[in-house]
N, C-alpha and C positions, 0 to 999 in steps of 0.2 A: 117432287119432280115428276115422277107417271103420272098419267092421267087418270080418275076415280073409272073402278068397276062395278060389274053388279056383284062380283066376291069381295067383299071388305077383306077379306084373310089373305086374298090376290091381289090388292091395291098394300096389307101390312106387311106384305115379304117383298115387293118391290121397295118400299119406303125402305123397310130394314137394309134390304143389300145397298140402297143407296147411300144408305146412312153409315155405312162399312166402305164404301168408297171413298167420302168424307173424309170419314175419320184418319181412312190409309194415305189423304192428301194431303192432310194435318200433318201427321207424321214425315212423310216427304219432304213437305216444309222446313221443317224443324231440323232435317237431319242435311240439309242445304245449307242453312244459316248455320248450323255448327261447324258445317266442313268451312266454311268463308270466313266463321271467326276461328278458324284453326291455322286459313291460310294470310289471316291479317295480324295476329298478335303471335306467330309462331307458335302457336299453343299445342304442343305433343298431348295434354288431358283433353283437351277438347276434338281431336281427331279420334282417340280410342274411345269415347263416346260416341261418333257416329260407328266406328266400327264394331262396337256393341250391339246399337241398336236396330244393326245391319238385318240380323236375324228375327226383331218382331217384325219387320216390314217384310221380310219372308215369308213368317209364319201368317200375315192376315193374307199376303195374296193366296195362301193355299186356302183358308177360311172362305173367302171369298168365291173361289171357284166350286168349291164343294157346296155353298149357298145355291151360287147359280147352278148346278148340277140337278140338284132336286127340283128346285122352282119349275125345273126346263123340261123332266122326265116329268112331273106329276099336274101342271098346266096343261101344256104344250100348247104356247104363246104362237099368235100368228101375229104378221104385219108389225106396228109399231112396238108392240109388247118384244115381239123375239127380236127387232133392229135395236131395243134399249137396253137388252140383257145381253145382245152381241156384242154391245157398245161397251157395258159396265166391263166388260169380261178381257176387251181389248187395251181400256185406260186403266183395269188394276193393273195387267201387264206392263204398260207403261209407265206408271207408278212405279213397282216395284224396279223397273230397268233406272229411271232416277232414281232410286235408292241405292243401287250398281250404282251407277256416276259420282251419287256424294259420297259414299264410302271408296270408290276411285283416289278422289281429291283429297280424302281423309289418308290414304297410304299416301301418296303422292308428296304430302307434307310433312308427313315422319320423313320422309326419304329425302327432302331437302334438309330440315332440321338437322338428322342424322349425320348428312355429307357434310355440313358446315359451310353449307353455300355463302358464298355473300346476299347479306341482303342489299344490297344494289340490284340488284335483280328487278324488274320489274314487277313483283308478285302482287303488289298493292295496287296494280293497273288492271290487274284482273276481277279486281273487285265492283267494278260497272258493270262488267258484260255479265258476273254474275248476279249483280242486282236485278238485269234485266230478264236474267231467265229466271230468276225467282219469282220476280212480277208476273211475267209471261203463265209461267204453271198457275199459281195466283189467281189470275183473269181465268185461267182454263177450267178448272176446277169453279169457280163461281160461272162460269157459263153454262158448265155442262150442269151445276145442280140447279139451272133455269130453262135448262134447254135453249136457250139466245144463240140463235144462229148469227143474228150481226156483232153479236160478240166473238162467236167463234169465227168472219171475216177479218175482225180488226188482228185477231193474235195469230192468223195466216201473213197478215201483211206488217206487222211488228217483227214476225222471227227474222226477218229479212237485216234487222238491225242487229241480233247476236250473230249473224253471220258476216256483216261488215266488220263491227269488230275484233272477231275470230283472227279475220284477215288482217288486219292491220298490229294485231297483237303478234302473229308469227314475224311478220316481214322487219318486229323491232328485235323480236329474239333471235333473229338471223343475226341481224346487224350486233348486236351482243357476243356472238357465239364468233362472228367474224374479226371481231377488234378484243377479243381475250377468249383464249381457245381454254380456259384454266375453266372457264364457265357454261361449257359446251355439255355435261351430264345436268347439272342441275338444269339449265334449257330446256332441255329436254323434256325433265321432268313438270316444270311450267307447259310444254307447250302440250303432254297427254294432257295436264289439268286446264289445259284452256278447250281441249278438242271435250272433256268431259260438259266444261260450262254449256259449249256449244248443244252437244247432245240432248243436254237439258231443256233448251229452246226447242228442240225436235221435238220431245216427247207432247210438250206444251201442244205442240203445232197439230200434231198427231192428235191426242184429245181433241183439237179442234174442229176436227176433220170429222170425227165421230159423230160430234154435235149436230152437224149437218145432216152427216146419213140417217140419224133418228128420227130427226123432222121434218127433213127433205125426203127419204129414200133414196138421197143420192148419192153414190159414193164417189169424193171429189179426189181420192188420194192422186198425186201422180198431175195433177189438174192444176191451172193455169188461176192467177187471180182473174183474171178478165172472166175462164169457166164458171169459175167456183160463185161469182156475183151472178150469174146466170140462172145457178142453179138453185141459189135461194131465196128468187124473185117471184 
């Protein structure tokens, strides 16, 4: 991902921390698809494994900063070096707040399971929009280990589709909650796990945004698609 220096041992510790960003995206992954096969096959083993592994995706975001900590004090990176170790430092963050989300989803579904919700519920509707923000992180994480800034435009203008969803996913659990008030906690509990899905698509977005300011200089947050194609022109 960096670009070669005249310190090889400064091009090996940017490789390395990237390569611990990776790895922590991997894990992310992983602990996404557990929570969505926990919320599609009612699987109470398969949610206390994400909430297990809740804590090594802890422990690398602290590895991680403590990487970037040294590299930052014993460099001291100007221009694109300190905008890419801003970046790594922003998306472990991010990372580890999806791992919050899927360990979310993972309680979330003890707590249906537990209540003996009906499964009439829609919970299996939810499993698109989470497809879509697994994808989404997915694309994010392969962007950012290319640096692709028209990659990181496409997954600005994709989030916009877990947020349709989102919407249309509440306006049914309304209707649900309105015609059997018996199913008004477990809704509930679908609709933190759908605002989690969503979140997930943010972070995604969020990483993408990063990609930008490494290569651009530009920082697009808060920015307009119409801006953001401006800015990586």
């Amino acid at each position: 991902m960096p670009d070669k220096h005249l310190s090889t041992q400064f091009d090996s510790e940017l490789t390395s921390v990237s390569s611990q960003v990776m790895e922590l995206g991997g894990l992310v992954e992983s602990q996404i698809h557990r929570a969505i096969f926990a919320l599609s096959h009612f699987s109470t083993e398969a949610a206390q494994e994400v909430t297990q592994n809740e804590v090594r995706v802890n422990a690398m975001e602290i590895e991680i900063d403590r990487d970037l900590s040294s590299i930052i004090a014993r460099r001291q990176p100007t221009a694109r070096d300190l905008r890419l170790l801003i970046a790594i430092s922003k998306t472990t963050a991010n990372l580890e707040r999806v791992g919050d989300e899927a360990e979310k989803i993972a309680r979330m579904v003890r707590s249906i399971i537990e209540s003996g919700a009906p499964r009439s519920l829609p919970s299996q509707e939810l499993r698109y929009a989470a497809d879509l923000a697994s994808g989404l992180l997915n694309k994010a994480l392969d962007a950012f280990a290319r640096l692709d800034v028209n990659a990181a435009l496409s997954i600005l203008k994709e989030d916009d589709l877990i947020d349709r969803e989102f919407d249309g996913f509440v306006r049914k659990l309304i209707t649900y909650m309105m015609e059997d008030p018996r199913t008004i906690s477990a809704s509930l509990d679908l609709l933190f796990l759908a605002k989690a899905i969503e979140r997930i698509g943010d972070h995604a977005k969020n990483i993408a945004e990063f990609i930008i300011y490494v290569v651009k200089g530009e920082d697009v947050r808060h920015s307009t698609i119409d801006q953001v194609e401006q800015a990586i022109k």
